[in-house]
N, C-alpha and C positions, 0 to 999 in steps of 0.2 A: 608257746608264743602266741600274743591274739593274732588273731586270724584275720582282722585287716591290717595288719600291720608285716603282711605279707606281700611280696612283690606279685603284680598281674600275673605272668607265669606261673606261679608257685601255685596261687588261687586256682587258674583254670587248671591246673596238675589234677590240684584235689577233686576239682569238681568232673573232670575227664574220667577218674579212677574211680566216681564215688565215693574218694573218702568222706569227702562232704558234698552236703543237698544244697542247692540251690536258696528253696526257701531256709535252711537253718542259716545258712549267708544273711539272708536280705534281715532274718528276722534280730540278727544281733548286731544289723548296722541299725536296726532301728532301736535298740536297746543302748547300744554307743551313742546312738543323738540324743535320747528320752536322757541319758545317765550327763551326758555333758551339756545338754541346752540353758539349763538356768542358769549357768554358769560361763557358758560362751558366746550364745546368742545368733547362731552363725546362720540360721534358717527362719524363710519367712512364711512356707508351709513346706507340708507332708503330703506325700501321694500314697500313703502304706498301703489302704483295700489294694490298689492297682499292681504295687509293686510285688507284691508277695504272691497276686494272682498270675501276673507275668512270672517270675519265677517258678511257679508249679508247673508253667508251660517249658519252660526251658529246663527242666527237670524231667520232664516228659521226653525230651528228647535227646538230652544225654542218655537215660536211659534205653532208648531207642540205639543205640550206639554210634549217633550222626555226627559227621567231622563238623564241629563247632567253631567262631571263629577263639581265637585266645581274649576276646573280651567277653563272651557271652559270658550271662548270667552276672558280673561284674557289678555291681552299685557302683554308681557316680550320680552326685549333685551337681546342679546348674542355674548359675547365675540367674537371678529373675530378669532378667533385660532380653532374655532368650525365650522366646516361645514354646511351649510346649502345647499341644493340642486339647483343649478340655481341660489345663489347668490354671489359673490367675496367672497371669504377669506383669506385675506393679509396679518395675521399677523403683520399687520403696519410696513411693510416691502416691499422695494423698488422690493426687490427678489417675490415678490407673487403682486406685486400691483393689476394687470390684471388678476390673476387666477380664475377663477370660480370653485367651486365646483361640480362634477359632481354626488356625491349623499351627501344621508343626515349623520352624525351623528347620531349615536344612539341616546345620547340624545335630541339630534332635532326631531325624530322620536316620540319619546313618548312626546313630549310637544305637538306637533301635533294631535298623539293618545287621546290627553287627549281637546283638541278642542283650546288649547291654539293660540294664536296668535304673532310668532316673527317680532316686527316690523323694525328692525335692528341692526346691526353690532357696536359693540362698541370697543374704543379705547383700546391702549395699552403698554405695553411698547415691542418695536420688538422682536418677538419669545418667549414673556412671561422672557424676560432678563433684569429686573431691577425694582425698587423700586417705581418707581415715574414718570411711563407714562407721560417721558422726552425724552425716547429712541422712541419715535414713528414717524416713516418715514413723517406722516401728519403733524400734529401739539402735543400740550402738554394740556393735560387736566389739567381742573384748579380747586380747590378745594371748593366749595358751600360754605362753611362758612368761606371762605378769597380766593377772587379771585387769590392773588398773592402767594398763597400757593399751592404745589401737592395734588391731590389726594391720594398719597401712588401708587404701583403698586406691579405686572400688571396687575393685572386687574381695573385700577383705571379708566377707563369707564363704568364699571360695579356696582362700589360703587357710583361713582358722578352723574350718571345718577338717579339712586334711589336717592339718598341724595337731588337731585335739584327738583326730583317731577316730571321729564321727563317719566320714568315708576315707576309702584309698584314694579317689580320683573326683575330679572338679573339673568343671568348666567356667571362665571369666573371660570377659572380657577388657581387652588393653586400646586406649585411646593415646594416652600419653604416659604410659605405664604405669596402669591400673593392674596388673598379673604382676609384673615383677618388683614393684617395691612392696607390695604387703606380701609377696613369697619371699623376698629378705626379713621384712621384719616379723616372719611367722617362721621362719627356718623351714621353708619348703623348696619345690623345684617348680618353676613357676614360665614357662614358655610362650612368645609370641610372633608368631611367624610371619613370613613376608606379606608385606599387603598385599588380597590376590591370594593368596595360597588356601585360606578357607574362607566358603562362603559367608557372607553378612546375612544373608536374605531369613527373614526372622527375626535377626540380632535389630530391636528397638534402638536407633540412628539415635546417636549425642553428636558426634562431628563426622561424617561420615565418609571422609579421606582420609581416615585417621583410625575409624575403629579397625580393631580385628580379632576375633574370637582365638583365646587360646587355652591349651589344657593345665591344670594344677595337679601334680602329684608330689611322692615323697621322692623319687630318684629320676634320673634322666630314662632310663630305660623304659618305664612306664610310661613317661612325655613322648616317646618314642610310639607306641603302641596306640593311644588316643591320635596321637600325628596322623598315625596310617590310615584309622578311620575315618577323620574327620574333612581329611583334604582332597583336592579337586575341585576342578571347575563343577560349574553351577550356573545352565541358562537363565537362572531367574535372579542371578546376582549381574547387573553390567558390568561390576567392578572386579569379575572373577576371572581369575588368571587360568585360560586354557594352553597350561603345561604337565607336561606329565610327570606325575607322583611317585617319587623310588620308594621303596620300601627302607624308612628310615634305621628302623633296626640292623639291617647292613652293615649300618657304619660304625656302631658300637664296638669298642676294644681294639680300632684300626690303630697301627702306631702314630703318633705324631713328633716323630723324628724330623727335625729341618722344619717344622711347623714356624710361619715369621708372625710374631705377636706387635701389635701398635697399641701403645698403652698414653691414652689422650691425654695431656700437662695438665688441663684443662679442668679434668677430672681430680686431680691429684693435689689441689692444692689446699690452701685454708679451709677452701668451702667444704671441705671435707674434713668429718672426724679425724682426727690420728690413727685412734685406735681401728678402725672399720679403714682406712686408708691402707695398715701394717697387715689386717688380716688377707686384703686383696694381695701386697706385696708377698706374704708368704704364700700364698697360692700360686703367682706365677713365679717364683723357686721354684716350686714341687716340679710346676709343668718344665722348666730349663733344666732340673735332671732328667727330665725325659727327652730329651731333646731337642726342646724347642728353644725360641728365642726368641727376648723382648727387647723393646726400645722404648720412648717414647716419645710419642709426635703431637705435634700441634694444628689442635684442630680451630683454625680461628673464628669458627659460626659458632660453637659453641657456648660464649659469655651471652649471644643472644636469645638462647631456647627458650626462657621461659618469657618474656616479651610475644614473640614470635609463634609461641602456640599459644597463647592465650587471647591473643587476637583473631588467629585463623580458628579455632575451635568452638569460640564464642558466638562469631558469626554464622558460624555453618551451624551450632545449637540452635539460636536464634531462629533461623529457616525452619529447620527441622521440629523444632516445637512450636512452630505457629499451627500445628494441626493439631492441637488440643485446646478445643475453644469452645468445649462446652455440648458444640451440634450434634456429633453423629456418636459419638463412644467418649466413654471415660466420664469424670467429676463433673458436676454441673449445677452451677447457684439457679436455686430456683425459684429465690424471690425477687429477680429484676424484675422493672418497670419496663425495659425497654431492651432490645439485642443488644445494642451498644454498653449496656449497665452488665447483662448478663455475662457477655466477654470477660470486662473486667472481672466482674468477681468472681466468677468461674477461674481465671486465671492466677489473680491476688491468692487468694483461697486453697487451689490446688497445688501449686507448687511454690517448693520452701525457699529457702532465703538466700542459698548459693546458687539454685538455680537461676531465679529471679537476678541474681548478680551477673550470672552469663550472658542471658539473655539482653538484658541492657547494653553491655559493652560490646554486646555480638550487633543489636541493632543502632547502636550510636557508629560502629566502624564501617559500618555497611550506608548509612544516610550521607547521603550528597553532601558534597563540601569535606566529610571525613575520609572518603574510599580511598581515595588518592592518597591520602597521609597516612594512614594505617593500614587499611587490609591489602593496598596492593602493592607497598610496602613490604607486608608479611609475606605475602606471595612472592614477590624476587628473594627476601632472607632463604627463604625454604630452598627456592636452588640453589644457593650457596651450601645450604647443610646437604645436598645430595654432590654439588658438587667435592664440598670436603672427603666427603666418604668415598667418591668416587677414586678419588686423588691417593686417599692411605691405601683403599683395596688393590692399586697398582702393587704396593710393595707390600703390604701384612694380610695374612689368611684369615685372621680374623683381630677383630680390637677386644681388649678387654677394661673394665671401667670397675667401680664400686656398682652396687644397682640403685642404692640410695647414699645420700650423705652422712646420714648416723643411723641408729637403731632406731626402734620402736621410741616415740616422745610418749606421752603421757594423756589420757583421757581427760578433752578440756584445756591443753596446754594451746592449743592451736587455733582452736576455731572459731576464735576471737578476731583473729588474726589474718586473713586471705591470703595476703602476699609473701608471712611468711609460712603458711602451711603449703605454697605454690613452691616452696622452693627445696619442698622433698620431692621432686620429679626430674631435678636439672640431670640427675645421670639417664633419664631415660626416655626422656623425651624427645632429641634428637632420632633416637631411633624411628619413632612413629612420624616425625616429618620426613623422613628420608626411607618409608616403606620398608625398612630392614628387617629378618628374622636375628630376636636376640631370647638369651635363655638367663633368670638368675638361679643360682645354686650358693645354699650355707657354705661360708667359707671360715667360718668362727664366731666368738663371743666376745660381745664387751659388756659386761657390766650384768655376765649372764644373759644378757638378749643376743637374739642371731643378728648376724651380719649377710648381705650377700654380695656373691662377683657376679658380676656382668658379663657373658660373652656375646659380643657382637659379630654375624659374618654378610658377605655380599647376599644380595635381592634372590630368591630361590635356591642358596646355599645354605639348607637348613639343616645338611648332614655334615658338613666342616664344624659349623655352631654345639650338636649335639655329639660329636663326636671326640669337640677340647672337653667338653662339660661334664661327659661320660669318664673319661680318661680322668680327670680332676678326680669324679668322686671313687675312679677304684686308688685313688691315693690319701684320700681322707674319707671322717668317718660323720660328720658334723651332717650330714644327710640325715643320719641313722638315729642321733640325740631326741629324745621327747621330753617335752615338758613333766615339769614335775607331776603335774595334774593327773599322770599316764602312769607311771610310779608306782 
């Protein structure tokens, strides 16, 4: 059996016992990118000197016979919108191509703390701005089980990389469900937890009420074990929730007998595939012979999500990227006449065309005479969406949805098109206005592309969420499928 294609436990067994070294790990995750990169594109560098020396160190100390933690020694990649200390982080954007980070992210810190090994930088769509890591300054990531198909985005290096067998474990990040639609259409397990729950501080701001760093792997169980490390408060985030952290794994293989399911009308109608609508229905069978039970309810904020974040999200990019202008770091045109010349083209120049499209709508909704009609506006919808959630969480444990409307479209089908490539996010964008932890998990095939379900649960109920999602996958096996490419 290859040997990432091992669950975390299994890995750190081997490497506990000796059966296997540290460095032979690192050195055939780097033989899995080198053998799948021309072909999936999922990486925008490599750390190998670093990585392969950090593992002779953790090598060293298994050897030593030291209780390690169950990630040490582990490879995982991370999104490039995350800092790493001494390495580039680009954002897949012409504006940061050259930039080095000068410390680490929080959560790069604790991956480290925990003896982990990042062996590089993954694709993306520029500044975390669009569906289908199309938008990236590099190239376009291609999707494992149809090469001429997307990923999903943005963080769709983060899914394809896990999907192709390059690493076990990822980090993305989720704005408006950037982890869990390209872990539907990559057939992964793709998690994003309560706003609050892990630190930003590090993670390169696109809307930043809205981001949240979350982990990619093949099963829930391993989403579980990245959970442990990565969460807790964080004095250098103000956005960070000082609650305390259970140990997620806990909750794995609990019964969910009398479990009360809300499954949103909302979710379930036209706008959705059939096919990818019947594989969520068969999913929640599985879960009502276990003993749970669904219904479905109506969420009436919903017809508004994609309106309502793309106004709030646009404006907060807006802000947020007015501090790339040239002066202190990053791209800079160097043949203006004048500062005012220099902005501009430093600006025009460095970032691409979706970005550029946020940015306008984020500062047209924000300019006097507009606030009023749009962004404050978006800002009263947005209570609505926490009120509705509020409202189901009385009576359902958790909701469950599709995590996108269909599979995986087509390289080039969309990105022609903004509004309707905006409308592969409506299953999951409510979540990220309403600060919730939601996870998707393979729930079938159409048309041989993966499908995902969506599990939704209340504000720092990340083990009810991981715990239906657990439960699903020891009842199916659609986790486990790889692409042909793996074959």
């Amino acid at each position: 059996m290859e040997i990432l294609e091992k669950s975390v436990k299994e890995i750190h067994g081997l490497l506990k016992n000796r059966v296997l070294k540290c460095r032979d790990l690192i050195i055939q995750t780097y033989k899995n990118i080198e053998q799948q990169e021309p072909e999936i594109q999922s990486f925008i560098s490599l750390a190998k000197e670093e990585s392969i020396s950090r593992s002779e160190e953790i090598d060293r100390l298994y050897d030593k016979g030291e209780e390690l933690p169950v990630l040490a020694g582990i490879p995982i990649a991370v999104k490039d919108n995350i800092c790493i200390k001494g390495q580039k982080t680009t954002c897949a954007s012409r504006m940061l191509a050259d930039f080095v980070a000068p410390y680490d992210a929080t959560v790069t810190k604790k991956l480290t703390e925990h003896y982990m090994i990042p062996v590089g930088k993954l694709n993306m769509d520029e500044f975390a701005m669009g569906s289908s890591t199309e938008n990236s300054v590099f190239h376009t990531t291609r999707n494992p089980w149809s090469l001429d198909c997307v990923p999903g985005g943005s963080s769709g290096g983060s899914t394809a990389s896990v999907a192709a067998g390059q690493v076990p474990l990822s980090l993305g990040s989720d704005t408006g469900g950037s982890i869990r639609q390209p872990a539907a259409f990559c057939g992964v397990t793709g998690f994003k937890p309560t706003y609050g729950r892990v630190s930003r501080y590090g993670l390169v701001a696109f809307a930043s009420s809205l981001d949240q760093i979350g982990p990619v792997a093949k099963n829930v169980e391993d989403i579980s074990c990245v959970l442990n490390a990565i969460s807790g408060h964080d004095s250098m985030d103000s956005t960070s929730a000082d609650i305390a952290v259970p140990d997620f794994t806990l909750c794995l293989g609990k019964d969910i007998k009398g479990l009360k399911i809300g499954v949103p009308a909302e979710l379930f109608g036209p706008a959705i595939n059939s096919d990818v609508r019947q594989c969520v229905i068969n999913g929640l069978e599985l879960l009502s012979k276990e003993g749970a039970c669904w219904e479905e309810v109506n969420m009436e904020s919903f017809p508004h999500a994609i309106e309502t974040y793309y106004i709030l999200s646009s404006a907060e990019a807006s802000a947020n990227l007015a501090r790339f202008d040239g002066v202190k770091y990053g791209h800079r045109y160097h043949n203006a006449k004048n500062i005012k010349e220099m902005y501009k083209k430093t600006r025009g120049s460095g970032f691409g065309s979706e970005v550029k499209r946020r940015i306008i709508l984020g500062t047209y909704v924000l300019s006097a005479g507009y606030y009023d009609a749009y962004y404050a506006k978006a800002q009263k919808m947005r209570t609505l969406f926490k009120l509705d959630f509020a409202k189901a969480f009385k009576k359902y444990d958790v909701l469950i949805t599709p995590s996108s409307p269909t599979t995986a479209f087509k390289i080039g089908e969309k990105i022609e098109d903004p509004l309707d490539m905006y409308t592969a996010d409506i299953a999951t964008i409510p979540v990220n206005l309403a600060g919730l932890p939601a996870i998707s998990v393979p729930c079938g095939f159409v048309d041989g592309l993966p499908a995902g379900l969506q599990v939704i649960g209340k504000a720092f109920d990340e083990e009810t969420v991981l715990k239906v999602a657990y439960k699903y996958q020891q009842l199916t096996d659609f986790h486990k499928k790889k692409p042909k490419l793996l074959n």
